[in-house]
N, C-alpha and C positions, 0 to 999 in steps of 0.2 A: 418226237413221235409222228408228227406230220409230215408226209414227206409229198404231198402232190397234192392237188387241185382240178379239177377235168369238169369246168363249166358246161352246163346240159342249157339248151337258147332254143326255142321253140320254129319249126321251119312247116310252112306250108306246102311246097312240094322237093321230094325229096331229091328228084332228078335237076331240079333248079341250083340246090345251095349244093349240092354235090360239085355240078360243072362249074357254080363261080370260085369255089373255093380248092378244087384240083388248080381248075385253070388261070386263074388270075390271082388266084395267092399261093399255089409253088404246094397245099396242102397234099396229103396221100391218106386213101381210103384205106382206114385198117379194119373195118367191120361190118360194112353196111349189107355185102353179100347174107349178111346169116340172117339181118332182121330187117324188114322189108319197110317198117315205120320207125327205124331207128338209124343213123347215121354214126360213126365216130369216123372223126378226122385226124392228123396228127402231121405237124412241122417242127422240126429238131426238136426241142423236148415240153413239147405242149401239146394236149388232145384237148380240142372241142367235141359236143357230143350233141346231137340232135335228135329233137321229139318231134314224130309229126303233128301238127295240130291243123286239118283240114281248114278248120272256121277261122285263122288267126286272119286277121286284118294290119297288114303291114303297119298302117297309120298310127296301130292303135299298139303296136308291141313297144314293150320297154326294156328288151332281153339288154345287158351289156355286157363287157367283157373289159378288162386293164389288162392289157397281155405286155410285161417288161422284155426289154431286146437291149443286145449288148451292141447294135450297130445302126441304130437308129436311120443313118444320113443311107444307107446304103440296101436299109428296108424298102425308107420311101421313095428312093431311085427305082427302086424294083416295082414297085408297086405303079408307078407312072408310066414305064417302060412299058407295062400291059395293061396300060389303059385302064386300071383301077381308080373311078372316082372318089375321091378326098371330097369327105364331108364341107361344106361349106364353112361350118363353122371350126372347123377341124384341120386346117393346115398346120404344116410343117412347123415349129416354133420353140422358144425356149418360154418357160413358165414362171412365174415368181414363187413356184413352192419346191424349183430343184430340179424341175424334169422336164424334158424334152419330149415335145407329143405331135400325135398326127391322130386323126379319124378318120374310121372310113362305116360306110353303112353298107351291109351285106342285104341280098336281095329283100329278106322279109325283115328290115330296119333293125337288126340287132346293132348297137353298136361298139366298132371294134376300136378300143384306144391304145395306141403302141405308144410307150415311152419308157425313156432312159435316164437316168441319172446321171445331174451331170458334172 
């Protein structure tokens, strides 16, 4: 019966998370034109979605996301290639629960975790 998921992550300005996530993670805007405090984003077959929230305080957000990829090593090649900071605590690694992860934090600290199965 379920067949999708489309995580809504709170963004303080709209023209901000637009340009890091066109530009430096390969996303494409499927929506933002029609609503001016709303975003949707989308890369092969996953949509993020974004609420403006003017007052959010990067420090203080705790939005996150576990977004699964079938090509892990070749993600976060790409991701390095354009200068996409890796969370500190978040590199490149295999896991003792099976997966393989990386983090990264998008401008207003959501954080993005890519892994794979392995």
């Amino acid at each position: 019966m379920l067949t999708a998921i489309n995580p809504k992550l709170p963004m303080k300005d709209k023209s901000i998370t637009r340009d890091f996530y066109l530009n430096q993670l390969g996303f494409k805007d499927i929506g933002s034109h029609d609503y001016p405090q709303y975003l949707i984003l989308q890369k092969d077959h996953i949509e993020i979605h974004f609420f403006e929230f003017p007052d959010l305080d990067p420090k203080e957000n705790y939005g996150q996301v576990y977004i699964r990829t079938d090509n892990i090593d070749e993600l976060y090649q790409s991701f390095i290639n354009y200068g996409v900071k890796i969370h500190p605590n978040g590199k490149l690694k295999s896991q003792t629960w099976g997966q393989k992860e990386f983090s990264i934090l998008d401008p207003d600290h959501n954080l993005l975790t890519f892994g794979q199965n392995q």
